[in-house]
Backbone as a ProteinNet text record, in pm:
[ID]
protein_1_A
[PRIMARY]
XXXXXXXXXXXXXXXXXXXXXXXXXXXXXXXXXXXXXXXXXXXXXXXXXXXXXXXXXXXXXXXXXXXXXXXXXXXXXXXXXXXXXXXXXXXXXXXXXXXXXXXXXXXXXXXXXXXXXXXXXXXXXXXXXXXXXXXXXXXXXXXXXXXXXXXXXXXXXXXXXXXXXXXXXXXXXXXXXXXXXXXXXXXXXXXXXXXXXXXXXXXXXXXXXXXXXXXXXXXXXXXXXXXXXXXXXXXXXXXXXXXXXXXXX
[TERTIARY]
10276.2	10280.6	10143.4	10090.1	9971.9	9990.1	9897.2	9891.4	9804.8	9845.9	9793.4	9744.8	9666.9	9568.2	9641.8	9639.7	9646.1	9516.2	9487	9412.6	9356.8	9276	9225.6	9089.8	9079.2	9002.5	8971.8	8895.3	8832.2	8714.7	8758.2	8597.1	8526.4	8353.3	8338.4	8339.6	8391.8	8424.4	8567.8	8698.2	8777.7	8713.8	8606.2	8548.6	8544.7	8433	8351	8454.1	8563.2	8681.5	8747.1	8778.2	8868.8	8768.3	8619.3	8534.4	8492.3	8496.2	8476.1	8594.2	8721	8855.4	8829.8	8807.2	8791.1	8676.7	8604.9	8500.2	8500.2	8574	8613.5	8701.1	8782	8886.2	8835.3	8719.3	8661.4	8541.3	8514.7	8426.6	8478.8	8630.4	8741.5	8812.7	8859.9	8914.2	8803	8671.5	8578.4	8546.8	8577.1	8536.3	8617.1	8576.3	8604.7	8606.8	8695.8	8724	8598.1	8544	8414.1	8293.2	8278.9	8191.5	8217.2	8335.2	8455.2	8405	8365.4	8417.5	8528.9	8552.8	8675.2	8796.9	8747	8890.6	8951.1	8904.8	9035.8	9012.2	8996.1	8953.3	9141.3	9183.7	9394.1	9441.3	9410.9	9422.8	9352.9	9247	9165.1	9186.6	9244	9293.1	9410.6	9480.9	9630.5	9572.7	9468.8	9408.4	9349.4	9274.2	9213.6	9275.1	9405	9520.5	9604.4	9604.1	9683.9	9590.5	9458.5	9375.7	9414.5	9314.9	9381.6	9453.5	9566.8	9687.2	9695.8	9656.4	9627.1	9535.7	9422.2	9316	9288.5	9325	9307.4	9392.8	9503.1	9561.1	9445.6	9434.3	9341.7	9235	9171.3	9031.6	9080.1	9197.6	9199.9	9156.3	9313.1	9321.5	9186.8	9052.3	8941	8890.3	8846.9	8815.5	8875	8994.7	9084.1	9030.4	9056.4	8989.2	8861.4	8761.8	8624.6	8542.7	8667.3	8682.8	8707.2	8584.9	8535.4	8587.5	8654.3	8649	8550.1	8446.5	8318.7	8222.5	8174.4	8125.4	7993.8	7949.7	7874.7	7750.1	7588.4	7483.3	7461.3	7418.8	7400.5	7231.7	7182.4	7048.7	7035.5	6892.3	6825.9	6825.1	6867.2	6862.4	6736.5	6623.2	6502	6486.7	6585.7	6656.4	6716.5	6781.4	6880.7	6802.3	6888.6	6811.8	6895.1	6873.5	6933.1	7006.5	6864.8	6819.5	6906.8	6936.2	7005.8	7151.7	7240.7	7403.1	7381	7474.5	7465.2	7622.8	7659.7	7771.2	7838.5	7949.9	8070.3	8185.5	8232.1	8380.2	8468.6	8634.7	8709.1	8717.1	8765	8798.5	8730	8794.1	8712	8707.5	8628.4	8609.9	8703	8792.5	8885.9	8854.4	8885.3	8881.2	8991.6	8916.4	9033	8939.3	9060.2	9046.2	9088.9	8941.9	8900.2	9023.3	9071.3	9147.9	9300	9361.4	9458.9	9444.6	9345.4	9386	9460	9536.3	9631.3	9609.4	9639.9	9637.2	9734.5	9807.8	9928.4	9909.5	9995.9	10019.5	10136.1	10186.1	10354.8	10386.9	10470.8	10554.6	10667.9	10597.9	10682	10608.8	10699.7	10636.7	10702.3	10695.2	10798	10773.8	10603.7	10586	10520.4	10579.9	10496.9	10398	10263.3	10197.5	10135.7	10072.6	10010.8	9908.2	9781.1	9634.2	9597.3	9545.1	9437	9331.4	9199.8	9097.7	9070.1	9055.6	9055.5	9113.1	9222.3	9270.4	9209.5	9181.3	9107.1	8979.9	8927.2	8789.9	8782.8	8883.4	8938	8969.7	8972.9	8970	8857.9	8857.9	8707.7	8608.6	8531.5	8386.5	8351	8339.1	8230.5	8146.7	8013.2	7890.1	7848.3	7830	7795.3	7650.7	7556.8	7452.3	7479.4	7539.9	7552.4	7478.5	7463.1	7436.7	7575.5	7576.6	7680.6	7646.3	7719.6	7734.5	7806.7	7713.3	7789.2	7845.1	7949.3	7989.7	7857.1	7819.8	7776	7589.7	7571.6	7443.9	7360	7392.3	7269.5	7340.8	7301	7312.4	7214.5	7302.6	7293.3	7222.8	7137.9	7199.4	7222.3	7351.2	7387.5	7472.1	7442.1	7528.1	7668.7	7759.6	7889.8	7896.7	8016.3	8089.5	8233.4	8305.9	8435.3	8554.1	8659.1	8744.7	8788.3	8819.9	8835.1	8939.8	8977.1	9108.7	9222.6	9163.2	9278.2	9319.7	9281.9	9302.6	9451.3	9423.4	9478.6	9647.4	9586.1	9714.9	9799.6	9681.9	9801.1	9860.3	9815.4	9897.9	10019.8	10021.3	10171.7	10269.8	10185.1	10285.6	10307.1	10280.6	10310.5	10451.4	10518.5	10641.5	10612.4	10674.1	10630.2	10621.2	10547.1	10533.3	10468.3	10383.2	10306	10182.7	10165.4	10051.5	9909.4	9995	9884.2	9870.3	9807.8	9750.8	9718.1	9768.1	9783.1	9706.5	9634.5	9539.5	9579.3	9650.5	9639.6	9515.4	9440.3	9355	9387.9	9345.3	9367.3	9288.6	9239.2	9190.4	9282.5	9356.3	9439	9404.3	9293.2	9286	9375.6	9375.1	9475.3	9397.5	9387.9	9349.6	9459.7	9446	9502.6	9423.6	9418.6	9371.5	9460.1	9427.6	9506.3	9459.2	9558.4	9574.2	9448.2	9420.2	9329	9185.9	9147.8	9018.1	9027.3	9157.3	9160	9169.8	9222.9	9179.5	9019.3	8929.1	8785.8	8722.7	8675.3	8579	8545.7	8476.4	8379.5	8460.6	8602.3	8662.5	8692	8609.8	8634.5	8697.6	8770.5	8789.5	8686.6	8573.5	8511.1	8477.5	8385.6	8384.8	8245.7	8167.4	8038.7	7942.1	7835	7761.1	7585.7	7513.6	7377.3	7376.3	7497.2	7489.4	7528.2	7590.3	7606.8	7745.5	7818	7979.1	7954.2	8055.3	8053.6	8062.1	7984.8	7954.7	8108.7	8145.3	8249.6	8226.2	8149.5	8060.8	8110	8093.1	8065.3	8215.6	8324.3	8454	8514.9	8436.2	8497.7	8642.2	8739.5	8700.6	8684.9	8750.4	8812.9	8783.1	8710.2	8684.5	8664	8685.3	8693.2	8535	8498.5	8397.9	8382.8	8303.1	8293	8181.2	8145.6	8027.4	8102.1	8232.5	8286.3	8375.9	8350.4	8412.9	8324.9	8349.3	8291	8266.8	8166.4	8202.6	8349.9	8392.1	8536.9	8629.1	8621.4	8741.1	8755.3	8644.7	8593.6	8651.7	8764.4	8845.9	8777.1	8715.8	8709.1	8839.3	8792.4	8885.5	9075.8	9058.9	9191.8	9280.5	9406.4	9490	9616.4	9613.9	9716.3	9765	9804.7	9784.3	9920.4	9967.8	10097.4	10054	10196.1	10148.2	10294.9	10247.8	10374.5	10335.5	10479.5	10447.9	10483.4	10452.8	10455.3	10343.5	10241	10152.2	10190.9	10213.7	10282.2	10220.6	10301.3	10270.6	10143.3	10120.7	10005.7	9877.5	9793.5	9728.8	9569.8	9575.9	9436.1	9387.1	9296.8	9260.1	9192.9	9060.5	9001.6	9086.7	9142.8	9201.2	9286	9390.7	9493.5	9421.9	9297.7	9193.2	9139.6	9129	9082.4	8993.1	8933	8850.9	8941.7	8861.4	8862.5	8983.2	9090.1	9143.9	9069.8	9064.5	9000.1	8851.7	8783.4	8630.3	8545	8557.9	8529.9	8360.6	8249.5	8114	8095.7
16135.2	16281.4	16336.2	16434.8	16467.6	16634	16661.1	16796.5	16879.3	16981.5	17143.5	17198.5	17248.4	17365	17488.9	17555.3	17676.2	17789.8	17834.9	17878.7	18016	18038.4	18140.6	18213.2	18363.1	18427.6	18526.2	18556.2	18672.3	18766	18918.3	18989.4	18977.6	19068.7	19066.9	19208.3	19251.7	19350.1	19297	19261.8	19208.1	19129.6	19007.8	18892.8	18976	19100.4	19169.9	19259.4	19265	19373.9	19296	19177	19062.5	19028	18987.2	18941.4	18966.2	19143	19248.3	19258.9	19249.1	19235.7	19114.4	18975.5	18853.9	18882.1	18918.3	18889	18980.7	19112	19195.7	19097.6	19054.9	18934.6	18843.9	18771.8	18659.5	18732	18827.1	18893.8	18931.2	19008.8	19051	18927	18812.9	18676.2	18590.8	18612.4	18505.9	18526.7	18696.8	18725.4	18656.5	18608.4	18528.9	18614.4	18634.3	18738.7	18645.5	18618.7	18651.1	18660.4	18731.1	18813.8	18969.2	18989.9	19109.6	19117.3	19295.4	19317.5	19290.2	19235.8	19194.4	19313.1	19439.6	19489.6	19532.2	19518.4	19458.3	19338.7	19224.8	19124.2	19070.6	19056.1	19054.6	19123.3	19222	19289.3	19285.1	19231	19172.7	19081.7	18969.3	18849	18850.1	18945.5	18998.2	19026	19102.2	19173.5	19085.4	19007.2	18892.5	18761.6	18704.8	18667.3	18707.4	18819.9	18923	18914.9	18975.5	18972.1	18814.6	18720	18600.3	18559	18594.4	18541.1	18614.5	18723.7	18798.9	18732.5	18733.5	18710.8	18557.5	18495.6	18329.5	18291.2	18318.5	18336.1	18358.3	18537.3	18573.2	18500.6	18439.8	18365.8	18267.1	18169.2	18099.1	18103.6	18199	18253.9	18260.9	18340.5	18388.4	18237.8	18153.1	18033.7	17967.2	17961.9	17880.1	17927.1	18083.1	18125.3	18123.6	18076.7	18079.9	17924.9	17838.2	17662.9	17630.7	17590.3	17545.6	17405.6	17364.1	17203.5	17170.3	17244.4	17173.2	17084.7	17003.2	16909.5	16957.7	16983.2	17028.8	16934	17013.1	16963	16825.6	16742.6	16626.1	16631.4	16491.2	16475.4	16368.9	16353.6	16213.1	16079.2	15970.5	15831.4	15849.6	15914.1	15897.2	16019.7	16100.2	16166.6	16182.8	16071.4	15999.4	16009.6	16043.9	16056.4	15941.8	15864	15702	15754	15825.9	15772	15950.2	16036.9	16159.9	16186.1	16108.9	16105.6	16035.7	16182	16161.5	16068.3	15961.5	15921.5	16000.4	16083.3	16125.2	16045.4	16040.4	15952.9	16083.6	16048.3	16194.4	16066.2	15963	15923.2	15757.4	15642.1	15539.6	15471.7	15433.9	15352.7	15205.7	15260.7	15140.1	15018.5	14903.8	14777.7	14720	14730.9	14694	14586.8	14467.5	14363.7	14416.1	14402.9	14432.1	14392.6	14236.5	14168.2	14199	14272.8	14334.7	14466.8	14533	14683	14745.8	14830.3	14856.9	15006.1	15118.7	15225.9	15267.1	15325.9	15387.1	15533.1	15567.3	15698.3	15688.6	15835.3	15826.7	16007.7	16030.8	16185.9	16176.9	16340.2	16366.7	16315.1	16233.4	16141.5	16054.3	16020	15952.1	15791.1	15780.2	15630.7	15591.2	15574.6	15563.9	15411.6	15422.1	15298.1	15247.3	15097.9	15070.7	14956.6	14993.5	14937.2	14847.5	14742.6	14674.5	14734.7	14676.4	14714.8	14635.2	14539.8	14485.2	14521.4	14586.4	14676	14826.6	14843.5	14970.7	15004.6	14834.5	14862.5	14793.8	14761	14731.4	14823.4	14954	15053.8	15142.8	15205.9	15278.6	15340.8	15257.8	15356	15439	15536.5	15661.9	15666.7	15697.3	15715	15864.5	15909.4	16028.6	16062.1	16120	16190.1	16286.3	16283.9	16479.7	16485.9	16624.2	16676.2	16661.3	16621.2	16597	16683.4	16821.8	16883.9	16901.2	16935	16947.8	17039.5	17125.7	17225.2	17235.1	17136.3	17140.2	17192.5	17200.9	17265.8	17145.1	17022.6	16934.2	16869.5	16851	16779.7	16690.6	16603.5	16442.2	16461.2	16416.4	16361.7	16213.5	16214.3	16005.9	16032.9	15892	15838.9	15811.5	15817.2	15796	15699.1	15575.3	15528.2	15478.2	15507.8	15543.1	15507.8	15546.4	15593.7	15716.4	15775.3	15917.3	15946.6	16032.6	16085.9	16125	16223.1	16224.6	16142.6	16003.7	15886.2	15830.3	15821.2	15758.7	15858.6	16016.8	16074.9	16090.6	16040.4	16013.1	15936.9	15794.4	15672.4	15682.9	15743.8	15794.6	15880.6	15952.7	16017.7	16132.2	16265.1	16337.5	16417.2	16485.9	16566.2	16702.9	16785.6	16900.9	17001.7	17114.1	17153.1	17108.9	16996.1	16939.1	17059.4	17065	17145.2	17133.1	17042.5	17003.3	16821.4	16785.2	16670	16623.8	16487	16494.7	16332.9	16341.6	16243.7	16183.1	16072.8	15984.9	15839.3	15869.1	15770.4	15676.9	15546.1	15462.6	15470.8	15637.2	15613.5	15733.2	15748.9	15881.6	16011	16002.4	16157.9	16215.9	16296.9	16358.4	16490.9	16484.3	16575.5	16651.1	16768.2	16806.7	16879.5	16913.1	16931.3	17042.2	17129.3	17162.9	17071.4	17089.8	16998.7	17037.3	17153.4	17144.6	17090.6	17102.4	17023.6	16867.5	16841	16681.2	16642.3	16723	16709.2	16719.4	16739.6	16786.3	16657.3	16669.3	16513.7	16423.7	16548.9	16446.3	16431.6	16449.5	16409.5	16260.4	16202.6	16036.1	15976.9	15847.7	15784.6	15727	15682.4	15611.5	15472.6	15345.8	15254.2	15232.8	15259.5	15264.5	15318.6	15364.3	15448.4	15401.5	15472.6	15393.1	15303.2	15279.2	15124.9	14981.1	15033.3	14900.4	14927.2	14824.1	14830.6	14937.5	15005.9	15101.3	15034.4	15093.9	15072.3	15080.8	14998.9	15085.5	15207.9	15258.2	15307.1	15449.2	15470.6	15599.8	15524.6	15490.1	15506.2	15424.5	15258	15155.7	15154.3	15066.8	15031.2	15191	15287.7	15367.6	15480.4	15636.5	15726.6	15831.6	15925.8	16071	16102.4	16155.2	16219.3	16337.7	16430.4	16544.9	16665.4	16691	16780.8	16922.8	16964.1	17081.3	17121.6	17015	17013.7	17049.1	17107	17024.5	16903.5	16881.3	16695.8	16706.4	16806.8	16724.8	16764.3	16766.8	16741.6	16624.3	16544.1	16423	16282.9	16282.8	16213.4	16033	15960.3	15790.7	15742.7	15614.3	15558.3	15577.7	15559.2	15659.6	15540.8	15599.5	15488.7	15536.3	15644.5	15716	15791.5	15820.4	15995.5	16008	16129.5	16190.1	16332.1	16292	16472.6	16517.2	16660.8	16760.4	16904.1	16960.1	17091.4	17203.3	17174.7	17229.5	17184.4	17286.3	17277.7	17230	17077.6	17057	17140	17134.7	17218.2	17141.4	17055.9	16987	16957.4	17059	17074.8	16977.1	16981.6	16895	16856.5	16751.7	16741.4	16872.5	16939.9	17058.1	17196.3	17158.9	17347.9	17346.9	17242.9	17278.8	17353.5	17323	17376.5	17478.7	17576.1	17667.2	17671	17566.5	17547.3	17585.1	17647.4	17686.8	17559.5	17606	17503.9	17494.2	17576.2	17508.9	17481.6	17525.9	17481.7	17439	17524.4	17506.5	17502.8	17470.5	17507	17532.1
12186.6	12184.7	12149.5	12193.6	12183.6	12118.5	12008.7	11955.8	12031.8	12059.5	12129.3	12031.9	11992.7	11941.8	11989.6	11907.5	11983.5	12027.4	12133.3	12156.9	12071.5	12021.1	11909.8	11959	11985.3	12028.1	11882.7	11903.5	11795.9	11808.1	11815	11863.6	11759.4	11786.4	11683	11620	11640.1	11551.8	11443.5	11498.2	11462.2	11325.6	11348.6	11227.7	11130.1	11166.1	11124.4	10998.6	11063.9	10994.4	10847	10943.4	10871	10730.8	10801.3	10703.2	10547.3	10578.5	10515.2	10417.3	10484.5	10374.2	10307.2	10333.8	10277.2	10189.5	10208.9	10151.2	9989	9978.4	9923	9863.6	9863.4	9821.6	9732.8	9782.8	9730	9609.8	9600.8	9488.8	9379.2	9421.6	9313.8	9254.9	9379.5	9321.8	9205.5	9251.7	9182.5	9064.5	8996.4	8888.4	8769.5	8681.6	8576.5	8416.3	8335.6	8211.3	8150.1	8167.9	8042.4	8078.2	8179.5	8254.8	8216	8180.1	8156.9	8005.1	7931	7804.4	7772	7630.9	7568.7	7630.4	7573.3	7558.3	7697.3	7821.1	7925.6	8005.9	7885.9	7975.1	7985.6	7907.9	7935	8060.8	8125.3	8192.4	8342.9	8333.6	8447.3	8524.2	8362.2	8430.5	8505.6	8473.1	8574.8	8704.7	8681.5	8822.9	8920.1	8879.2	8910.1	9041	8899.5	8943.2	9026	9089.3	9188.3	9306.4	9277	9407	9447.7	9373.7	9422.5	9541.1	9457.5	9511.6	9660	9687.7	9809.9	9863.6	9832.2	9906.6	9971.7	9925.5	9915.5	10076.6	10065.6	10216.2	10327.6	10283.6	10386.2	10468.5	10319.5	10348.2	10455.3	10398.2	10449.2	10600.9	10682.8	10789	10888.7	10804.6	10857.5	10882.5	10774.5	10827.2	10923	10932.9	11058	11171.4	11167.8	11344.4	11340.7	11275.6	11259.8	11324.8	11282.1	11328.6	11455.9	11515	11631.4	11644.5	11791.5	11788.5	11895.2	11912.5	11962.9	11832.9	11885.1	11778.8	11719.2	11575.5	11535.3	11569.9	11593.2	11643	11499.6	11556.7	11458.1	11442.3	11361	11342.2	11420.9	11412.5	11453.8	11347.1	11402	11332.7	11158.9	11260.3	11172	11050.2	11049.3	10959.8	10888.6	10858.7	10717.5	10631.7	10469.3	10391.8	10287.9	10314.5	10200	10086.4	10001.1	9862.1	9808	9862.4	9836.1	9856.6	9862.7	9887.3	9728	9648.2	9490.2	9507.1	9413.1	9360.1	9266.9	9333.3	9205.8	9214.3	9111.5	9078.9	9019	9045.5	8995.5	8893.8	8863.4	8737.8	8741.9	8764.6	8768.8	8917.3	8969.3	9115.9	9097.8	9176.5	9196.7	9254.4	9246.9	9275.6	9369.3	9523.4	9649.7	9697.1	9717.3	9806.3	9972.6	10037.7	10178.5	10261	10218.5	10268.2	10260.4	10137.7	10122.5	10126.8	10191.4	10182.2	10366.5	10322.5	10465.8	10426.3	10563.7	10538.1	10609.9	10537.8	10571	10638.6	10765.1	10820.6	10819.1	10750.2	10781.4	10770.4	10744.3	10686	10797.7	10840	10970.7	11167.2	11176.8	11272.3	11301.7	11431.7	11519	11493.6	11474.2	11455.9	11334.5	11264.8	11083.6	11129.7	11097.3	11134	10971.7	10978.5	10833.2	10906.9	10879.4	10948.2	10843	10886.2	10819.9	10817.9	10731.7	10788.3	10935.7	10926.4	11065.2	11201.8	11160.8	11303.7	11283.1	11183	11190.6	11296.5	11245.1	11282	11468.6	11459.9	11627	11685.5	11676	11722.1	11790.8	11827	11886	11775.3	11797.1	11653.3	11696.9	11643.9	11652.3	11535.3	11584.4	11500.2	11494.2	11394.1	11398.9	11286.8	11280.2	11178.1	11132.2	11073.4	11028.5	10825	10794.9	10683	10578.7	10454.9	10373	10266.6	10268.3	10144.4	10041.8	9954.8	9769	9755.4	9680.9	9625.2	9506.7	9464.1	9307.7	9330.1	9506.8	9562.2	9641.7	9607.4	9699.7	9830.4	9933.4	10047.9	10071.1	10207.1	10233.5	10339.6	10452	10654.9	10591.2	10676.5	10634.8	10775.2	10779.3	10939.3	10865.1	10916.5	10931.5	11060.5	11008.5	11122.3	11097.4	11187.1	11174.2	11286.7	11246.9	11350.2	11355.9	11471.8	11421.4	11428.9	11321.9	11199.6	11354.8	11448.1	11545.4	11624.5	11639.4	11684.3	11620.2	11467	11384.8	11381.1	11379.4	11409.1	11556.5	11670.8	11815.9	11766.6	11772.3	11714.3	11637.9	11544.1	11433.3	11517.1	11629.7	11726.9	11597.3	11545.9	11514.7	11591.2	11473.2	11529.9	11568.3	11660.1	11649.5	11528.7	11489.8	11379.2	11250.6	11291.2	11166.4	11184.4	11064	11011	10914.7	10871.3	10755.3	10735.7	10681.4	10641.6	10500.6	10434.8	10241.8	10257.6	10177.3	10149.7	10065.8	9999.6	9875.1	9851.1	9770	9711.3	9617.1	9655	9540.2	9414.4	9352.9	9258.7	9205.2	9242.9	9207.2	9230.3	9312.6	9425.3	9489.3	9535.3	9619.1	9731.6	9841.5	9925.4	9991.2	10094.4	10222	10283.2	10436.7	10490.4	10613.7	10688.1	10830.5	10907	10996.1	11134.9	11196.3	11217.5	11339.5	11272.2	11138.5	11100.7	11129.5	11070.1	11111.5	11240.1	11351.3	11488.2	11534.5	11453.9	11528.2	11531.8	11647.1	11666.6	11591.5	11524.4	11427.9	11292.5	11273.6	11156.1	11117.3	11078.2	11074	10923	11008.2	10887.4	10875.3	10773.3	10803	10712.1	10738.5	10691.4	10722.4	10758.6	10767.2	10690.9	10626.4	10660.5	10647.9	10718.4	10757.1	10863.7	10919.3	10984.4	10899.2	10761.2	10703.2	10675.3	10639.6	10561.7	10439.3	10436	10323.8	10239.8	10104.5	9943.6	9896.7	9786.6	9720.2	9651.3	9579.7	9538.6	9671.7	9745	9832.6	9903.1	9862.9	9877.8	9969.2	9968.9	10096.9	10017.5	10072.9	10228	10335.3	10294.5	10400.3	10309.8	10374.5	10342.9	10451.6	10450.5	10466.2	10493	10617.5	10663.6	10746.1	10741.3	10878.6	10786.7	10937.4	10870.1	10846.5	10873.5	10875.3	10752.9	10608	10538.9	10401.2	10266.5	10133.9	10136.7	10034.6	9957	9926.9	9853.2	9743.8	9857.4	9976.3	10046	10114.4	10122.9	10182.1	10101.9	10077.5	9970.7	10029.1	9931.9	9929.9	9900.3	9959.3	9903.7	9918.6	10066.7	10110.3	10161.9	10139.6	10139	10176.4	10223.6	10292.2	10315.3	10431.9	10554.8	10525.5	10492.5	10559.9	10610.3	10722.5	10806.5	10764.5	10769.2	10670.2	10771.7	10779.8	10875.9	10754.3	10581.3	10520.6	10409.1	10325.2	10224.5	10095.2	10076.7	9949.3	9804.9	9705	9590.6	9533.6	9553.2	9480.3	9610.2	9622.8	9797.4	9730.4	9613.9	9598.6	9455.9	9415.2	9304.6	9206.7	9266.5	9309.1	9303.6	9422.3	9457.9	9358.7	9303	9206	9044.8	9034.4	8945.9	8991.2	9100.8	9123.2	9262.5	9299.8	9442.2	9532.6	9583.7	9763.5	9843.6	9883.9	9957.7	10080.5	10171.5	10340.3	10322	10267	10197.9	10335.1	10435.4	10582.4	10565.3	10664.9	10711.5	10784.2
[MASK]
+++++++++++++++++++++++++++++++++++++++++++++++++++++++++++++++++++++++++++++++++++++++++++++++++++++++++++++++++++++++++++++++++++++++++++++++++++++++++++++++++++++++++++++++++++++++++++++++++++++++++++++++++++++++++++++++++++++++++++++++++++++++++

């Protein structure tokens, strides 16, 4: 079974309209009570919490129709930058045998599959260069090599109405994603990067890549896809703390 996109047009005046409400959203959402004088900072935080809860939707929305599945322009080989892809850990770097690790796709789906690495990597590679950004301000160019994420979801045969995508890590991460990011080209699983076997360290065997994402949506160390045509209550390590869920570029 193969997933349809749905086709998404937008003027620009329309962006321009939408943008302007989001963006109004995300200034009123971002403000934090101790930026706020004390005596209605109780009161702010209601306000705050309300925009929020409005606005955060919105954003979303604007990013979705903003998401291109043409493949973003890459770099040149001689453009990698090694020595600048910082190491974060959410808690400690787990310890997987190459040889026993399997990756599970399952939820809603006609064919629940579970990969070796070895059948992983028997699959079609894609190489890609792209820029790897921080929330925390610094970026990467690192090669990625992979399989790519909509490969892995033909294969499972998705059901109609899947929407979203839930990441579990063997270090106790947790991601999600929409469908149509994990459909874009360049969304890879990957096991590469530079041209060498991935580090554990930067999340072997199996990790999360694409230039259209944050770092902290780029979950290491992944160990298993479910597709859901609903946003479970727990959408991320991050967003459940306050980050940006679609965290688009």
């Amino acid at each position: 079974m193969s997933l349809i996109l749905p086709q998404r047009s937008l003027s620009r005046r329309q962006l321009l309209q939408w943008s302007g409400l989001s963006g109004a959203g995300l200034l009123l959402g971002g403000c934090q009570s101790r930026f706020l004088p004390d005596k209605i900072t109780q009161g702010s935080r209601f306000l705050t919490d309300k925009v929020g809860q409005i606005s955060e939707p919105l954003n979303q929305k604007i990013e979705a129709l903003m998401l291109s599945q043409q493949p973003v322009p890459e770099f040149a080989a001689s453009e990698i930058e090694p020595d600048k892809l910082l190491i974060n850990t959410f808690d400690t770097t787990p310890q997987i045998d190459p040889a026993q690790f399997r990756l599970t796709v399952n939820g809603e789906v006609n064919k629940p599959i579970q990969l070796s690495l070895t059948e992983l990597q028997n699959l079609p590679l894609t190489s890609m260069v792209i820029r790897h950004v921080c929330v925390e301000g610094w970026a990467a160019i690192i090669q990625w090599g992979g399989v790519r994420l909509r490969d892995l979801i033909q294969l499972a045969q998705p059901k109609p109405g899947v929407r979203y995508v839930f990441f579990q890590s063997a270090d106790g991460y947790y991601e999600s994603w929409d469908i149509a990011s994990c459909l874009h080209p360049q969304t890879l699983m990957a096991y590469q990067k530079n041209g060498q076997p991935l580090a554990i360290d930067n999340g072997a065997p199996l990790r999360l890549a694409a230039p259209i994402k944050l770092g902290y949506k780029q979950s290491k160390w992944v160990t298993g896809i479910t597709l859901l045509s609903a946003l479970p209550a727990q959408t991320g390590y991050w967003e459940d703390q306050g980050y940006e869920w679609f965290a688009g570029l």
